[in-house]
DRENBALUM-184474 format. One record per atom (N, C-alpha, C): x, y, z; residue in one letter. Coordinates in pm, whole numbers, plus 50000, padded with zeros to 5 digits. Layout:
REM DRENBALUM-184474
XYZA;...
END
This chain:
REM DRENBALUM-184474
500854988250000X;500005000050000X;500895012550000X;500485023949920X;501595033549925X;500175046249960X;500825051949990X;500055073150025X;501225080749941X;500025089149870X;500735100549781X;499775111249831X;500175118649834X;499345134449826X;499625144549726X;498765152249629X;498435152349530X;497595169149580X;498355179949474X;497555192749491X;496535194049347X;495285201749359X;494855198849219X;494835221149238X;495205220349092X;495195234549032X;494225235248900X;493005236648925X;491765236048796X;491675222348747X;492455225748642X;492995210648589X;494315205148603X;495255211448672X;496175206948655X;496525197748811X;497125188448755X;497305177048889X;498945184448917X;499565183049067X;500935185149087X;500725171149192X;501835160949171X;502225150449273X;503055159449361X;502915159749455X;503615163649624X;504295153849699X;503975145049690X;504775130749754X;504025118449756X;504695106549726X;504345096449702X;505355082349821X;504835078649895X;505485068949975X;506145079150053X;507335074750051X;508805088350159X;508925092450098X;508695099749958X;509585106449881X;508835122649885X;509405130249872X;508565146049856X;509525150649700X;507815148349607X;508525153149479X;508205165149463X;507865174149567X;507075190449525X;508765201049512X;508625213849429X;510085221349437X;510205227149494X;508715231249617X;508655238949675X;509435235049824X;510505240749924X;511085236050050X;510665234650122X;509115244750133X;507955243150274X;507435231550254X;507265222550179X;506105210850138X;507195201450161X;506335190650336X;506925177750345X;506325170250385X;506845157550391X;505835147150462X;506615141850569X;505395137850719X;505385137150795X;504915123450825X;505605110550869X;505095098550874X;505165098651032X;504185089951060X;504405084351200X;503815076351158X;504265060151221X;503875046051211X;502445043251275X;501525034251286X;501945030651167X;501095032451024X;500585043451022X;499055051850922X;499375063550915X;499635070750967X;499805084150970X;500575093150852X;500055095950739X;500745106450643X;500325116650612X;501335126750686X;500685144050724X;501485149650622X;500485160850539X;501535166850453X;501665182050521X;503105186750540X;502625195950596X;503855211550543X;503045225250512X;502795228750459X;503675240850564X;504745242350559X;505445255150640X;505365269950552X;505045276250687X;504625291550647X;503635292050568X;502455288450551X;501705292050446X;501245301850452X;500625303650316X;499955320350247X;499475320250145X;498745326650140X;497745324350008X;497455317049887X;498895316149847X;498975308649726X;498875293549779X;498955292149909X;498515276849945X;497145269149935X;496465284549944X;494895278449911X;494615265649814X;494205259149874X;493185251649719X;492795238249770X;492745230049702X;492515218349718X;493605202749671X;493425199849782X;494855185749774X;494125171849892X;494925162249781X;494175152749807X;495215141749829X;494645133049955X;495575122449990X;494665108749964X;495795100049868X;495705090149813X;496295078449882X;495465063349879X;496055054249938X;495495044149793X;496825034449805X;496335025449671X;496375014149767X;495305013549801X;494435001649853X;494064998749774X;492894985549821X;491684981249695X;490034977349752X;489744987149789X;489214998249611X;490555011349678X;490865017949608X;491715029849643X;490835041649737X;491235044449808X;490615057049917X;491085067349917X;490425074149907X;491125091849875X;490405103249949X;491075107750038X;490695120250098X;490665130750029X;490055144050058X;490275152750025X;489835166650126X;490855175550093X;491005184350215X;491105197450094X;490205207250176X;490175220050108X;491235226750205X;492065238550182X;492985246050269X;492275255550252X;491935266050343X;491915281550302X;492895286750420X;493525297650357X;494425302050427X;494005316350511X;493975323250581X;493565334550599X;494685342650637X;494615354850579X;495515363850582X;495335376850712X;496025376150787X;496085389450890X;495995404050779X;495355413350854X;494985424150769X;495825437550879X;495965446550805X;496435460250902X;495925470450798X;495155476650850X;494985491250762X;494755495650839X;495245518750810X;495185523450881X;494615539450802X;493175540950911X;492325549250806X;492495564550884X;491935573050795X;491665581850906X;490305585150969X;490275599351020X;488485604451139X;487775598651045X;487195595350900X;486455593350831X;486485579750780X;487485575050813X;487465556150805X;488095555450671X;488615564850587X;489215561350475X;490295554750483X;490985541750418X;492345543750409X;493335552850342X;494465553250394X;495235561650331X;496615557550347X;497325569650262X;498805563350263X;499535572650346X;498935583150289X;499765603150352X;498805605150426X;499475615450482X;498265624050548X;498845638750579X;498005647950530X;498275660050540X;497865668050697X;498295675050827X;498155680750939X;498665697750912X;497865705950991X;498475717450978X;499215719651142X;499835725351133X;501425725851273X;499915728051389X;500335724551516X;498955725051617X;498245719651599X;497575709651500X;496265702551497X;496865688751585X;495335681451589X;495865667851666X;495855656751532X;496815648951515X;497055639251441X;496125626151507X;494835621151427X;494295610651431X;494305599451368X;494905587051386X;495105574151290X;494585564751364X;494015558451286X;493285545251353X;493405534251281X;493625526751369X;494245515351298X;493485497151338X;493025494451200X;492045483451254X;492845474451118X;492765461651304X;493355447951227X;492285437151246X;492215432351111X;490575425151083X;492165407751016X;490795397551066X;491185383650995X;492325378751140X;491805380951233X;492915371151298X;491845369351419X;491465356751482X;490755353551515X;491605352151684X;490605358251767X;491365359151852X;493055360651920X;493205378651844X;494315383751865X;494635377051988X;496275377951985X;496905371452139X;497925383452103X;498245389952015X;499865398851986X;499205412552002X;500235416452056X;499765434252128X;499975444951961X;499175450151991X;499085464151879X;499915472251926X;501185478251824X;502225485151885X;502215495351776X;502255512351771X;502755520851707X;503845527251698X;504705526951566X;505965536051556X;505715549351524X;506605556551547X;506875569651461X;508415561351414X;508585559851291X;510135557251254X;510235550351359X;511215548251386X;511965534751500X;511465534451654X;510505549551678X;510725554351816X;508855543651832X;508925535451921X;507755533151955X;507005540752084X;504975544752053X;504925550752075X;504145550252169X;503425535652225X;502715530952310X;502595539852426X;504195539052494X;504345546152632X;505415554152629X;505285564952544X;506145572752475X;506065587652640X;506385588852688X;506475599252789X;507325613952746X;508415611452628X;509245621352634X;508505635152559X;507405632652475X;507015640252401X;505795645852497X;504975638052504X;504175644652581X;503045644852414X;501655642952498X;500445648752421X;500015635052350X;500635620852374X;500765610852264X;499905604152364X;498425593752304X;497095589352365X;497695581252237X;496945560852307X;497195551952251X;496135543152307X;494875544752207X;493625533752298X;493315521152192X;493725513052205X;493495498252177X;492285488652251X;491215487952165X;490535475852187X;490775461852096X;490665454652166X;490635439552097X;489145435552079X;488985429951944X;487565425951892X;487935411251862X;486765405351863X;486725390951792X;487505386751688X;488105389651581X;488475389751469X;489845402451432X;489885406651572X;490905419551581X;491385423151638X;491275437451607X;491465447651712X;491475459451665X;491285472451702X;491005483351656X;491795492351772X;492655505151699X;494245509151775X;493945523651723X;494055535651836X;494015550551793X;494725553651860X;495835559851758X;496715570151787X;496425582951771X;496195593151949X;496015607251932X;497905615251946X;498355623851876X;498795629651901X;498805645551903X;498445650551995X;498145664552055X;499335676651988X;498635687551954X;499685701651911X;500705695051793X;500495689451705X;501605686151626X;502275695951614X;503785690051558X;504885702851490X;505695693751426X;506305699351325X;507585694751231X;507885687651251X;508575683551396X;509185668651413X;508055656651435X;506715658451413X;506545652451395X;505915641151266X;506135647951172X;506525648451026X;507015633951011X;506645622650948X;507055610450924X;506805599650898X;507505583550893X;506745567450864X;505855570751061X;504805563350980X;504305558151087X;503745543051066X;503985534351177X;503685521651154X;502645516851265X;501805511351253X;501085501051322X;501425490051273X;501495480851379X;501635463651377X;501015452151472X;500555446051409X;500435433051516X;501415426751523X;502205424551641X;503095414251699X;504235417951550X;504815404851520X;505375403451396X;504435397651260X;502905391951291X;501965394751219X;501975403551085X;501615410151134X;501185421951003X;501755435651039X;501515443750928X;501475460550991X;501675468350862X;501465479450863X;500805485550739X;501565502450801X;501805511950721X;502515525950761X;501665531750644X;502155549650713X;501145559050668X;502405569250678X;502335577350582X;503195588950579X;502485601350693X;503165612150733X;502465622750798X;503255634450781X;502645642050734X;503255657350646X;502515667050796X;503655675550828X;502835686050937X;503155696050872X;502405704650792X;502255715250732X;502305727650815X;503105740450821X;503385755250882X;502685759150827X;501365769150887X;500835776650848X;499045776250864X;498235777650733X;497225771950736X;497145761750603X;496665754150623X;495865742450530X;494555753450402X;494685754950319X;493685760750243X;492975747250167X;491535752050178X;490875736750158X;490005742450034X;489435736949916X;488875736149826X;487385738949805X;
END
């Protein structure tokens, strides 16, 4: 009796391994025996392109064939502004308060803390500046993260990053404009 496992792409068949052997080119894709039934195919780091459907074969008689759908789900980070848009920049005039909010959707019962940069300086429990508010709730499927920073000025002009853990994380430019903002 031999086990192969077998990915299907529309129509196209890819053999993955057959007995001990792992014929896939990919390095994450191996097989995992334990005596004396047990053939796990298993699938390091996956991501998206792992999705699909693959099927484990035994040539018994009659032949038995499993089949296992993967879906993979992807951690999300976007970071919108007061109006829920995403964005990339963001324009402030010098003295206004800088608002970013930052909601991480697709991870099912966060366990990794929501952390904000300015550039390298993280800003959670940032004391030296003064005026910097950091309110994080955790949701079912998330978490949702606002960064206030009070009286902007020049230096604070820069990457800004939100992240989950080593997860995900997504940055936003921030322009602090001298003067007034003239609006349209």
């Amino acid at each position: 009796m031999e086990v192969s496992w077998i990915r299907r792409k529309g129509e196209e068949i890819h053999l993955l391994t057959f007995g001990l052997h792992t014929y896939a080119s990919d390095s994450r894709i191996a097989l995992i025996f334990r005596p004396p039934n047990n053939w796990m195919l298993q699938i390091k780091y996956a991501n998206e392109r792992d999705k699909g459907y693959y099927e484990c074969q035994v040539s018994s008689h009659p032949p038995l064939i499993y089949y296992v759908l993967l879906d993979v789900i992807v951690p999300r980070v976007d970071i919108v502004d007061e109006r829920w848009a995403m964005i990339d920049y963001k324009f402030y005039k010098e003295g206004s308060t800088i608002e970013l909010n930052c909601v991480v959707s697709h991870v099912p019962n966060p366990t990794s803390y929501v952390t904000w940069k300015h550039g390298q300086r993280i800003l959670n429990y940032d004391v030296q500046r003064g005026g910097i508010s950091v309110k994080t709730d955790i949701l079912p499927d998330g978490a949702m993260s606002r960064l206030f920073i009070a009286n902007a000025n020049y230096n604070d002009s820069g990457n800004y990053t939100c992240a989950l853990g080593r997860i995900a994380s997504t940055s936003v430019y921030i322009h602090i404009l001298k003067g007034t903002l003239k609006t349209r």
